[in-house]
N, C-alpha and C positions, 0 to 999 in steps of 0.2 A: 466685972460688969454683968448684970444680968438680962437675959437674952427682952424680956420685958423694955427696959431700960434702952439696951440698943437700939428695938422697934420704933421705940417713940421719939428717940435723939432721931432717927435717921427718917421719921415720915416728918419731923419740925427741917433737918435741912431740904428734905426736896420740894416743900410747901414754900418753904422759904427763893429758893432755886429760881419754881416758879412764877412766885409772884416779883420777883426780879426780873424776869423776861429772859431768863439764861436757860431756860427747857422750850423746844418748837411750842406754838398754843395749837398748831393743826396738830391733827388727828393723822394715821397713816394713810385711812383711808383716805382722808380728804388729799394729803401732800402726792399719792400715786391720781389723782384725778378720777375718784369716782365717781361712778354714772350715775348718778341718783334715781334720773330719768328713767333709765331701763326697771330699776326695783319697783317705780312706784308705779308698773304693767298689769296691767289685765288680762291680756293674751298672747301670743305667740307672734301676731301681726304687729302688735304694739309694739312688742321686746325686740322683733325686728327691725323697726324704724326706730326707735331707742338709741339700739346697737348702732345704727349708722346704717338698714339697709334698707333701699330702694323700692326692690321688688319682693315678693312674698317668697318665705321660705320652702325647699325642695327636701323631700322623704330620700336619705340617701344611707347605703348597705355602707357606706366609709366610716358614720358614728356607728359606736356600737354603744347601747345603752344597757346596765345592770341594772337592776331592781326586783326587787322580791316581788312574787305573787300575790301575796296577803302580805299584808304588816300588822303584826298583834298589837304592835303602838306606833300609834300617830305619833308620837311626841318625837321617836326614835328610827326613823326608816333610812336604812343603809343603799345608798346608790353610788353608781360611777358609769363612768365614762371614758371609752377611749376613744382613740381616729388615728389612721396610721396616715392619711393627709397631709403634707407636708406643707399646705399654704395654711393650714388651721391654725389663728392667732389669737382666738379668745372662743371659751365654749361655755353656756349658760347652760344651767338647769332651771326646769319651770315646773309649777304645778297648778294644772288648769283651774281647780276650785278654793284653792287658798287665795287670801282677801287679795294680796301683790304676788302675779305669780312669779315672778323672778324669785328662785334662792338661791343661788350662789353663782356668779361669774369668775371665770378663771381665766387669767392671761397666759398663750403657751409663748415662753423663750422661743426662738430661733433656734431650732439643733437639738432640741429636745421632745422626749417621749410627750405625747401630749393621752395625758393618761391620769384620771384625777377619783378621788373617792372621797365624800364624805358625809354627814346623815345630816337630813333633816327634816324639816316639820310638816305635816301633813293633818289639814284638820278633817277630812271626809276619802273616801274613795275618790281617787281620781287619774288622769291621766298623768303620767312623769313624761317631758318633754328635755332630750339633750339637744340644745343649738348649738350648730358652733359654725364661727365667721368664717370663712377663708375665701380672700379677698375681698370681692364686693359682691361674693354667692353667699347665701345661708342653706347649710344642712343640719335638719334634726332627725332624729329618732324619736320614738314614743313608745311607752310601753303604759298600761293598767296598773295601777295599784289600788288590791282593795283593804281599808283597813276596818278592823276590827272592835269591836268595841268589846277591852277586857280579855283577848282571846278567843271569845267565844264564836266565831264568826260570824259571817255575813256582809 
C-alpha cells in the first residue's frame, strides 16, 4: 500500500469516526474549562477580575519575569517565567498593546516547579506583564520590550 493511499483510507475513517459521534466534538481547550474571559482583556486589571481577583494586582520580587530587551521580531519574542511561591496555581502573560492582552495562561500542578517558557506575539513595543494567582492575591512582574522593525532598531 502506498503511503498516499494509507493517508487518505485513514483521514475517510476518522471523518467517518467523527461524524458518528465516537471522537469528543470539544476541543481540549474547551473540555480543561477555558477562560475565554480572561483572553478577551485589555489590561492587567481586567485580566485580574477575569482570573477571579478582587482586588488590584501587587509588584512582587517572587515572579521573576524573562524577556529580551529588543526583539528583532514581533512575530517571534521569547519569554518565561518563573516563582518559587508555593501557593502559585495559575500564571498569565500579558501584553499591554496587543488588541487582547492575555497570551498565554498556565495552570501550575500542586508539587511542581512552576516555571514556564514560551514565544509569542507582539505587534508594537510594549510592556510584557507575568501574573500569577496564588490564592486570592495577584502577583506580577513587568518588564519593556521594544521591537524592531526588520532588525534595524528603534
Amino acid at each position: 500500500m502506498k503511503r498516499r493511499d494509507l493517508n487518505q483510507k485513514g483521514a475517510a475513517v476518522i471523518a467517518l469516526a467523527a461524524g458518528a459521534g465516537w471522537l469528543p466534538a470539544v476541543s481540549f481547550a474547551q473540555a480543561a474549562g477555558w477562560n475565554k474571559a480572561a483572553f478577551d482583556t485589555k489590561s492587567l486589571a481586567d485580566a485580574v477580575k477575569a482570573m477571579g481577583g478582587s482586588s488590584a494586582a501587587t509588584v512582587s520580587a517572587d515572579v521573576q519575569l524573562t524577556a529580551p530587551e529588543i526583539a528583532e521580531n514581533g512575530n517571534v519574542v521569547r519569554i518565561g517565567v518563573a516563582t518559587t511561591n508555593p501557593a502559585v496555581t495559575q500564571i498569565a502573560l500579558l501584553v499591554e498593546k496587543n488588541p487582547n492582552a492575555v497570551s498565554a495562561v498556565f495552570d501550575v500542578i500542586p508539587g511542581t516547579d512552576a516555571n514556564f517558557a514560551t514565544n509569542i506575539k507582539m505587534g508594537q513595543s510594549s510592556n510584557v506583564i507575568a501574573l500569577a494567582k496564588a490564592g486570592d492575591k495577584f502577583l506580577y512582574a513587568q518588564k519593556e520590550v521594544k521591537v524592531t522593525l526588520g532588525g534595524c532598531g528603534g
